[in-house]
C-alpha positions in Angstrom: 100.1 81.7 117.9 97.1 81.8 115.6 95.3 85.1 115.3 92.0 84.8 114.0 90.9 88.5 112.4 87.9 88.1 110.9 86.1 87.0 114.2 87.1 89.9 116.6 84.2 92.6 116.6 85.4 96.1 115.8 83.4 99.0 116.3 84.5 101.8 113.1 85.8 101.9 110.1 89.0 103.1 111.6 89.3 100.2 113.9 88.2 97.8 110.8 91.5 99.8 109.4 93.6 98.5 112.3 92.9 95.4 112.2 93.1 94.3 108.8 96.7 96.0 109.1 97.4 94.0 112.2 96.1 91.1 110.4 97.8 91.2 106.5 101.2 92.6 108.4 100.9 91.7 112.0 102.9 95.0 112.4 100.6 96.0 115.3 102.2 93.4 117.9 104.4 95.7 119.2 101.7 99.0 119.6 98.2 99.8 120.6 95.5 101.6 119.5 93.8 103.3 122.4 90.8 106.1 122.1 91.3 109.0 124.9 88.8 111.3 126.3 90.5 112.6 129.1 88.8 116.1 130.2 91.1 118.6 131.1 90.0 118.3 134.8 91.0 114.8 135.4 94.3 115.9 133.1 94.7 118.3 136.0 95.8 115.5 138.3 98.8 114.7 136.3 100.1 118.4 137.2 99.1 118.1 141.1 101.1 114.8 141.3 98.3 112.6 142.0 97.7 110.8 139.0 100.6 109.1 137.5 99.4 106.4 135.3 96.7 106.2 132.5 94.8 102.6 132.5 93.1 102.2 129.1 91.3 99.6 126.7 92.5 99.3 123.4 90.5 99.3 120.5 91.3 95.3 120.4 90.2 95.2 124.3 93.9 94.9 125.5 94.3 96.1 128.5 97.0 98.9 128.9 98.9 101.3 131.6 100.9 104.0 130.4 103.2 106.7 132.2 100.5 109.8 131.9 103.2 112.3 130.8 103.4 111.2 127.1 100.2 112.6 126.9 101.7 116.4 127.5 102.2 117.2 123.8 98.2 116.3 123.6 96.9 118.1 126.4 94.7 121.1 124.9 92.1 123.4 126.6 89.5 120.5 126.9 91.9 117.7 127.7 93.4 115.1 125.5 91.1 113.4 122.4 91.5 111.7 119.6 93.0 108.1 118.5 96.4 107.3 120.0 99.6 104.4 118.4 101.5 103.8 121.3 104.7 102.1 120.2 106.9 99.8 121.9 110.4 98.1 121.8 111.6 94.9 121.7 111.8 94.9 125.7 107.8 96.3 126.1 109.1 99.9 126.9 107.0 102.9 125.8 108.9 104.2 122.1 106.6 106.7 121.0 103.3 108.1 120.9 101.2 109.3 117.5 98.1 110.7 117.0 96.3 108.8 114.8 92.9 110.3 114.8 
């Protein structure tokens, strides 16, 4: 597969950062970049049982689903922000989650 970098539109420095990693390494194949604003309202859900899965746009516009609970160690007063790296194994399966911004 050819991945042309240079074409695909990126919207901030730090998402220019991304991609020129993903593009001189290609170390980004197996994680996502995602931006959260979750208010701590809709985060609520998670608690009452209602709301199970997160369904988010990467900063590449993949399309992603995620088990809400790795978000816990984010979850502050006003919900969860910021710049997320989910990781994944060779099988697809969640690894780990940073905070990346």
């Amino acid at each position: 597969m050819r991945v042309s970098c240079w074409k695909t539109p990126y919207s901030s420095k730090l998402d220019f950062v991304w991609l020129l990693i993903f593009c001189l390494t290609g170390d980004l194949l197996k994680s996502i970049i995602v931006n959260l604003a979750i208010s701590a309202e809709e985060f609520q859900r998670l608690y009452e049982g209602s709301v199970k899965t997160v369904f988010a746009h990467s900063i590449d516009g993949r399309s992603i689903r995620f088990p809400a609970n790795i978000l816990r160690p984010y979850v502050m007063h006003s919900g969860v922000r910021g710049t997320f790296q989910i990781d994944f194994d060779d099988e697809n399966r969640f690894k780990a989650i940073n905070r990346v911004g």
